[in-house]
N, C-alpha and C positions, 0 to 999 in steps of 0.2 A: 503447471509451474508452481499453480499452491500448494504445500504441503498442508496447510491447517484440516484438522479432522472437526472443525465445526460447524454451522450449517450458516456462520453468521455471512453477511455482505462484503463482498470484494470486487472495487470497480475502478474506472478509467486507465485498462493500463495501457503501459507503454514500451515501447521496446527500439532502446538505442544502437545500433550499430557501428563500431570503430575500426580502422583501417587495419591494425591488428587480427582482424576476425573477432574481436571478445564482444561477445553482445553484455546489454543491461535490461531486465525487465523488471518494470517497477510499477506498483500497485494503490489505491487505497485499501485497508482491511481494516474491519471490527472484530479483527478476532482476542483482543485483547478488553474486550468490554461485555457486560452482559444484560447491563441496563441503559445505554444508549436514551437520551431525552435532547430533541430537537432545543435548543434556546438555553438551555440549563449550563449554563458556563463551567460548574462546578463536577461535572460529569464527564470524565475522558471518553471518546468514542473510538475514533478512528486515529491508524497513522500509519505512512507512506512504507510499504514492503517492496523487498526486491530480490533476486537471483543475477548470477551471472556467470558468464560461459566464457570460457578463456579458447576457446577448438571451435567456432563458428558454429554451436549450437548442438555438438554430438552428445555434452555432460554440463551439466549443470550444480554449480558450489550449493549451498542450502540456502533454501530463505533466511531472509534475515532483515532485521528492521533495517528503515533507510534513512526513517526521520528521527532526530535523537528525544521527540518530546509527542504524548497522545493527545491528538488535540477534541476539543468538543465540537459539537455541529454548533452554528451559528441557530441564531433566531430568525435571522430574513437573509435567505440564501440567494435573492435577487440584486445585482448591483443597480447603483444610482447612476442616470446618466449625467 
């Protein structure tokens, strides 16, 4: 599904299906970053990619961003209960 020719991380994805047959596959990817810093707010890392099939999965349009901004990784990726 990914097109990117880089070697950086791409994770949790997900794949929606509509009664149409169009699916949606959506992604996180670093592939727009190269120096990635956990906690550093000021550093873009990652943001949401996706594809989508209009024919229940036979062709696929291009990737393409999904989120319109790149966001940085946090500094404590654990939530509060």
């Amino acid at each position: 599904m990914n097109t990117d020719t880089t070697t950086r991380a791409q994770w949790q994805p997900n794949l929606s299906v509509a009664d149409d047959g169009s699916l949606l596959a959506v992604w996180y990817d670093e592939r727009e970053t190269t120096n990635c810093t956990k906690g550093d707010e000021s550093v873009p890392c990652y943001r949401m990619w996706a594809r989508r099939s209009t024919d229940n999965g036979a062709t696929w349009l291009p990737d393409e961003p999904f989120s319109d901004v790149v966001s940085p990784f946090p500094a404590n990726l654990t939530q509060a209960s």
